[in-house]
C-alpha positions in Angstrom: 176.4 192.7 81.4 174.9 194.0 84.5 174.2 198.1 83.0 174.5 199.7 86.0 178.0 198.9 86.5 178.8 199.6 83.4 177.5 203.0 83.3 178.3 203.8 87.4 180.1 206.7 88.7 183.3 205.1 89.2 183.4 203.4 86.1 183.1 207.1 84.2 185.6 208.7 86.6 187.4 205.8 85.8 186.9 206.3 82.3 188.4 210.1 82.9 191.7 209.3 83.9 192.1 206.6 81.1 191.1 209.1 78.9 193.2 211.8 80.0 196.4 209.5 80.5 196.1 208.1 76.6 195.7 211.8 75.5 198.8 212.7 77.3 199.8 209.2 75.8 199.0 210.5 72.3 201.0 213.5 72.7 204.0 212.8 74.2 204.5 209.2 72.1 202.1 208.8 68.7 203.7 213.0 68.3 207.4 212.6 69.4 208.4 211.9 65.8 206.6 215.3 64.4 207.6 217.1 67.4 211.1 216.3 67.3 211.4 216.5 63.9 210.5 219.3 63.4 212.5 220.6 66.2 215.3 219.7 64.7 216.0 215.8 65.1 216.8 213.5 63.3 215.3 209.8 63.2 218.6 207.9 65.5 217.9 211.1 68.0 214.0 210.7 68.3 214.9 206.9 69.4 217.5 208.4 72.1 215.0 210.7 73.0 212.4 208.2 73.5 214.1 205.7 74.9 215.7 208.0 77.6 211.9 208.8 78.4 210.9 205.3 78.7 213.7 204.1 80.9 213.0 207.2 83.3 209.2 205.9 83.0 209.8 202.2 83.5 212.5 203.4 86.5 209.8 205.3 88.5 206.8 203.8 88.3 207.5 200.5 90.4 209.1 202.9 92.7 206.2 204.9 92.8 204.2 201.6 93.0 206.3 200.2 96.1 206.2 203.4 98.1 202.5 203.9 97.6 201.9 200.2 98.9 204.5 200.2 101.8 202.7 204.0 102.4 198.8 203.7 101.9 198.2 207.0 104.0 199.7 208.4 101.0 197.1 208.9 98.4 197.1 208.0 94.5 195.6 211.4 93.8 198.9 212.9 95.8 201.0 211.3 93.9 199.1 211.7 90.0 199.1 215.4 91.3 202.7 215.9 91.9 203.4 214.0 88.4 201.2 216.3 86.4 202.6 219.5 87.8 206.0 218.3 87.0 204.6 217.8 83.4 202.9 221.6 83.3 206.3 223.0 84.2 208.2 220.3 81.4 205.2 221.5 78.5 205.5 225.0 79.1 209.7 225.3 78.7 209.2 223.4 75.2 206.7 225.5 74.0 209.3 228.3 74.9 212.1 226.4 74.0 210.9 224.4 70.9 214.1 224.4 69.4 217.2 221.4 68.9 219.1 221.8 72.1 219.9 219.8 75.4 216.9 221.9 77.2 214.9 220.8 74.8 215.7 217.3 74.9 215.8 217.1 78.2 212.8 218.1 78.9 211.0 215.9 76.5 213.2 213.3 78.3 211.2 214.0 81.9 208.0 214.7 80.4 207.9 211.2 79.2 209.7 209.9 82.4 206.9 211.8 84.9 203.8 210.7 81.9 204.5 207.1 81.9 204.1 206.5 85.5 200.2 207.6 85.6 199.1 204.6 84.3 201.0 202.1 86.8 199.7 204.4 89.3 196.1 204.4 87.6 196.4 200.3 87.0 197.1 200.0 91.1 193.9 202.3 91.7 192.0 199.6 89.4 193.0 196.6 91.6 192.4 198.9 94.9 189.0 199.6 93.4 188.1 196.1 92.7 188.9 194.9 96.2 187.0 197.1 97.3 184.2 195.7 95.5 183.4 198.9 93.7 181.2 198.8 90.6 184.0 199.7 88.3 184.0 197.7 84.6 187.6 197.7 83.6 186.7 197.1 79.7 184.4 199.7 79.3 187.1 202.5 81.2 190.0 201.3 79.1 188.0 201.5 75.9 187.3 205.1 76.5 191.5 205.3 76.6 191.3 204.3 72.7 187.9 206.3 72.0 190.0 208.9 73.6 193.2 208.9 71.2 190.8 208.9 68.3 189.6 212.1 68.7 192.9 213.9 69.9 194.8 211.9 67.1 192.7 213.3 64.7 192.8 216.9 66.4 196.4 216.3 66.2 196.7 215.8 63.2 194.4 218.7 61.0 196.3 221.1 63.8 200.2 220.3 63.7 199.5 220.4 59.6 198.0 223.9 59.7 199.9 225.4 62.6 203.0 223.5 62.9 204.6 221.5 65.5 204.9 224.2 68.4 201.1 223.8 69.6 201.8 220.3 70.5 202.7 221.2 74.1 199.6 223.7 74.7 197.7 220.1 73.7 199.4 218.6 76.1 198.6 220.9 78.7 194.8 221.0 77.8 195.1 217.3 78.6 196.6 217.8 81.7 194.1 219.8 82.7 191.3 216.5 82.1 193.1 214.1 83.9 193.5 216.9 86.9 189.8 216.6 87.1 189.6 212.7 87.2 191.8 212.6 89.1 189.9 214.3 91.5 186.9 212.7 91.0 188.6 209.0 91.3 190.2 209.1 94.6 186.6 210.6 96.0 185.3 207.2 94.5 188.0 204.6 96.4 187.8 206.6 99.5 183.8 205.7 99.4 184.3 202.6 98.4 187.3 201.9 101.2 185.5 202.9 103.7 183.2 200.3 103.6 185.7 197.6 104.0 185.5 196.1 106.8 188.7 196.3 109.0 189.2 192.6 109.4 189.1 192.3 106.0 191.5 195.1 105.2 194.0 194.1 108.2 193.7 190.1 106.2 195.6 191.1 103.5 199.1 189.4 102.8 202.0 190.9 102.4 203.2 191.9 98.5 206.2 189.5 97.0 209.9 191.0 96.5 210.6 191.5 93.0 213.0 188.0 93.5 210.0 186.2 95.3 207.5 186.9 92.7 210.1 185.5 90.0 210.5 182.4 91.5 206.6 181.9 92.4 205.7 183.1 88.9 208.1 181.6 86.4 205.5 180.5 83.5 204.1 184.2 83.6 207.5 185.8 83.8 208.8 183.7 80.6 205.3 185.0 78.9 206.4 189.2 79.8 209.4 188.4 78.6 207.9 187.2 75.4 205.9 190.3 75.3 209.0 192.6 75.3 209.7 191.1 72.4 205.9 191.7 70.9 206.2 195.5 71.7 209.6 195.8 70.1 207.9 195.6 67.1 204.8 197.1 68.2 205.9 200.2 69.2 208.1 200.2 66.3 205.9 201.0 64.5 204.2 203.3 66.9 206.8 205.5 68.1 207.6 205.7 64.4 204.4 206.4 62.6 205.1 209.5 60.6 207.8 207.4 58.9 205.6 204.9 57.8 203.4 207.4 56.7 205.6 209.4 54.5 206.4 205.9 52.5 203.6 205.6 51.2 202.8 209.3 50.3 201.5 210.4 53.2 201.8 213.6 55.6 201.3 214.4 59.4 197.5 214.7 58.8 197.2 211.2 57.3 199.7 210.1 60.2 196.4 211.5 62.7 193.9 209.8 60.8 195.7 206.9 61.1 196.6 206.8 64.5 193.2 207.5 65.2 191.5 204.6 63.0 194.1 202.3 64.7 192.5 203.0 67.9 189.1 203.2 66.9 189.4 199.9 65.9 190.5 198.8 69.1 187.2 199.6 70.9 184.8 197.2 70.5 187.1 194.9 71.3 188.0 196.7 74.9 184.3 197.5 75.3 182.6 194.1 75.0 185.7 192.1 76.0 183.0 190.0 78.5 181.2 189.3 75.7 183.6 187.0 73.8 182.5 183.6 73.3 182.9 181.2 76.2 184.0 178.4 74.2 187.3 179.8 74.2 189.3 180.2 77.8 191.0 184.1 78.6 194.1 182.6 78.1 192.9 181.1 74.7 192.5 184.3 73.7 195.5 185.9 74.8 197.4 183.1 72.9 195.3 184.4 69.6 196.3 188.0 70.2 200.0 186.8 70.4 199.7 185.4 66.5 197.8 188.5 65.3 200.8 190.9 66.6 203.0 189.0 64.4 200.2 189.7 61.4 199.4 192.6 61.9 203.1 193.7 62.0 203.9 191.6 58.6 201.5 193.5 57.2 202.2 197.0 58.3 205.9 196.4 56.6 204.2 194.8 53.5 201.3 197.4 52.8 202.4 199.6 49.7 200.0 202.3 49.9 197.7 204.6 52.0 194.6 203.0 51.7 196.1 199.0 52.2 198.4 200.9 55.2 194.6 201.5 56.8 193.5 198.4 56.4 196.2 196.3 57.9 195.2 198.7 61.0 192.4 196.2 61.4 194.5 193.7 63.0 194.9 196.2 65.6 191.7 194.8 67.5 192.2 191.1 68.1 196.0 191.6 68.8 196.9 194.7 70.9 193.0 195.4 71.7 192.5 191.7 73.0 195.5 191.5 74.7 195.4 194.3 76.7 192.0 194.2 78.1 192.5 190.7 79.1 195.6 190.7 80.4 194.1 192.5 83.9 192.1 189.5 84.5 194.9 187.0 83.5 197.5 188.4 85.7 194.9 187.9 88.7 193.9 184.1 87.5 197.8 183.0 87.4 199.3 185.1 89.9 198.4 185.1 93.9 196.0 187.9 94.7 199.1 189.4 96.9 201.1 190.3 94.1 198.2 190.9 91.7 199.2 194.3 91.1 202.7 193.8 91.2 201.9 191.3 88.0 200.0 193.7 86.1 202.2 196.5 86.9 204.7 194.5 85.3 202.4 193.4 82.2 202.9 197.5 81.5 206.5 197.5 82.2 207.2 195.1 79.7 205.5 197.6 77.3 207.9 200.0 78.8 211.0 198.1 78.4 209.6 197.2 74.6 209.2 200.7 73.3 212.6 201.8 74.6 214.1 198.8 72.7 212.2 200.2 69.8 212.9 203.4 70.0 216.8 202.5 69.9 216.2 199.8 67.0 213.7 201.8 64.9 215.7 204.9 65.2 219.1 203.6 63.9 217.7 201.3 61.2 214.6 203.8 59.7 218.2 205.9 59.4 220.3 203.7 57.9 218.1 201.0 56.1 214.7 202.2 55.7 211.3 201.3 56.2 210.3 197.8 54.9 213.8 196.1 56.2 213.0 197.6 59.6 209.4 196.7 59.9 210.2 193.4 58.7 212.9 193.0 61.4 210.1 194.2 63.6 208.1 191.0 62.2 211.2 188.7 63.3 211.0 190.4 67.0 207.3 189.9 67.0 207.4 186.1 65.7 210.1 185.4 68.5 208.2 187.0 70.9 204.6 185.0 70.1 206.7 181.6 70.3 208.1 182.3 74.1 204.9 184.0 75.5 202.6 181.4 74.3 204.9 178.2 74.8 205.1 180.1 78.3 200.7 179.7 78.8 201.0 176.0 78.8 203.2 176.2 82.2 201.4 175.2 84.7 200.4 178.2 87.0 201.9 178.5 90.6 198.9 180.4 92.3 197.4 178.0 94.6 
């Protein structure tokens, strides 16, 4: 790997606002369960709650998405701005208001609606970035996002245990605060790098697919996401969900912080040396592999009996979510046309979206009414169903050229 782009200037400020969005990530999701519990909820209303958020989420950020490309005078930074002010106002009513009540959940409801979108903005500044032949190295930036939720996971964790669940917006906040900065520094970065396009090449560049277009030129890779909602049913099952897995094995909110944070640990060497994988093997290979080790990894988060076996099946974390993630970028712009390049990826993290709401409605009803083990283990039927559609769906051929 060529250092100097991996270490460069945009890369890092790239690496900021990863950071910053899977701290605010951290809080708002990997927390919800501790927050909300302990405001009062029970586990049916935490998936309401969540999936509320998510829908909101996966509702604005393609509009978000379409306006900023129909409107490129208007800048990413304008618009990550406006979101993250929205979120200090949403933070600061439930640290006042930390209480059961429909302020309460409706502000957890927007917080998570105005978070989500940060990310499909930030994915669309990655693709912007990389046209404009800046020396960003996506891996590198995104593992930071996991390095990131490590150490405010763990934070998390030690604090909410000794001080309750109240300071959990001021952390949020604090976060704000980082990716306000990156932000910053970011859009400095693509306006340099912009500038030095020249204007034929710019004025070249073809006109984004409709939603209905891209379906129909994009079939294979559309049967794939849908595959994938299925994957993060049962991955965010678990996620949005940890604390209850936790407290089935004997466990409390600090091992729920250590565990969250080994999880992502776990997932950065993967993300950081993602160009280093063996060539043998295709991206799409790869992506296949990742598709079976959800379903694993989930199996054995349902069957782990203990704290210490609980950690371990975290492993799986890295060649499923991990590989997936950080290779999906590059997929995306192998199958789909370069036109609707970020339009496919965008829709990569929808599918995400659309997974953890499902999940969040799911989870929430059955940790209620059945428990843990029957719901994770319906989460490893999800997964299983998923793997078959999205990787039956990688041996269509792909419509790009």
């Amino acid at each position: 790997m060529d250092m100097k782009k991996k270490i460069s200037a945009v890369t890092f400020h790239y690496m900021i606002i990863t950071g910053g969005f899977w701290m605010a990530f951290c809080v708002v999701t990997a927390y919800a369960a501790v927050f909300l519990h302990g405001a009062g909820y029970d586990d049916q209303e935490v998936g309401i709650i969540l999936a509320l958020g998510n829908v909101g989420g996966a509702v604005l950020s393609p509009v978000l998405g379409a306006w900023i490309y129909r409107n490129r005078k208007i800048r990413h930074a304008q618009l990550v701005y406006a979101l993250l002010g929205l979120q200090v106002v949403l933070l600061i009513m439930l640290r006042l208001n930390p209480q059961k009540s429909l302020l309460c959940s409706a502000c957890y409801v927007l917080y998570l609606a105005f978070m989500m979108p940060v990310n499909a903005l930030n994915l669309d500044l990655c693709v912007r970035l990389e046209r404009a032949k800046a020396p960003l190295n996506f891996g590198v930036a995104r593992s930071m996002g996991s390095f990131s939720f490590v150490i405010l996971s763990t934070l998390l964790g030690i604090l909410t245990e000794q001080f309750g669940y109240r300071m959990l917006p001021l952390a949020g906040l604090a976060v704000i605060v980082l990716q306000g900065i990156g932000n910053r520094l970011i859009d400095t970065d693509l306006r340099n790098a912009e500038s030095s396009i020249p204007v034929s090449e710019a004025a070249a560049t073809e006109r984004s697919s409709s939603l209905a277009a891209f379906v129909r030129e994009n079939k294979a890779f559309c049967l794939m996401l849908f595959g994938t909602i299925l994957i993060y049913i049962a991955h965010n099952t678990d996620g949005n969900f940890l604390i209850n897995l936790v407290e089935n094995v004997g466990g409390g909110p600090a091992i729920m912080g250590y565990l969250a944070a080994f999880t992502a640990i776990v997932e950065v060497p993967v993300m950081m040396f993602s160009d280093r994988l063996p060539k043998k093997w295709s991206r799409v290979q790869y992506i296949r592999l990742a598709f079976v080790f959800f379903v694993l990894k989930t199996l054995a988060y349902a069957l782990a009996p203990n704290i210490p076996l609980l950690f371990a099946s975290r492993m799986l974390q890295a060649p499923s979510y991990a590989l997936y993630t950080v290779l999906i970028v590059g997929y995306a712009d192998e199958v789909v046309a370069r036109k609707d390049s970020a339009k496919a990826q965008s829709l990569a993290f929808s599918m995400t979206t659309i997974g953890s709401v499902l999940a969040s409605l799911i989870g929430g009803s059955m940790f209620k009414t059945v428990g843990v083990r029957p719901t994770m283990l319906t989460a490893t039927a999800f997964a299983a169903a998923g793997a078959v559609i999205a990787i039956w769906a990688t041996y269509w051929k792909s419509s790009k050229k």
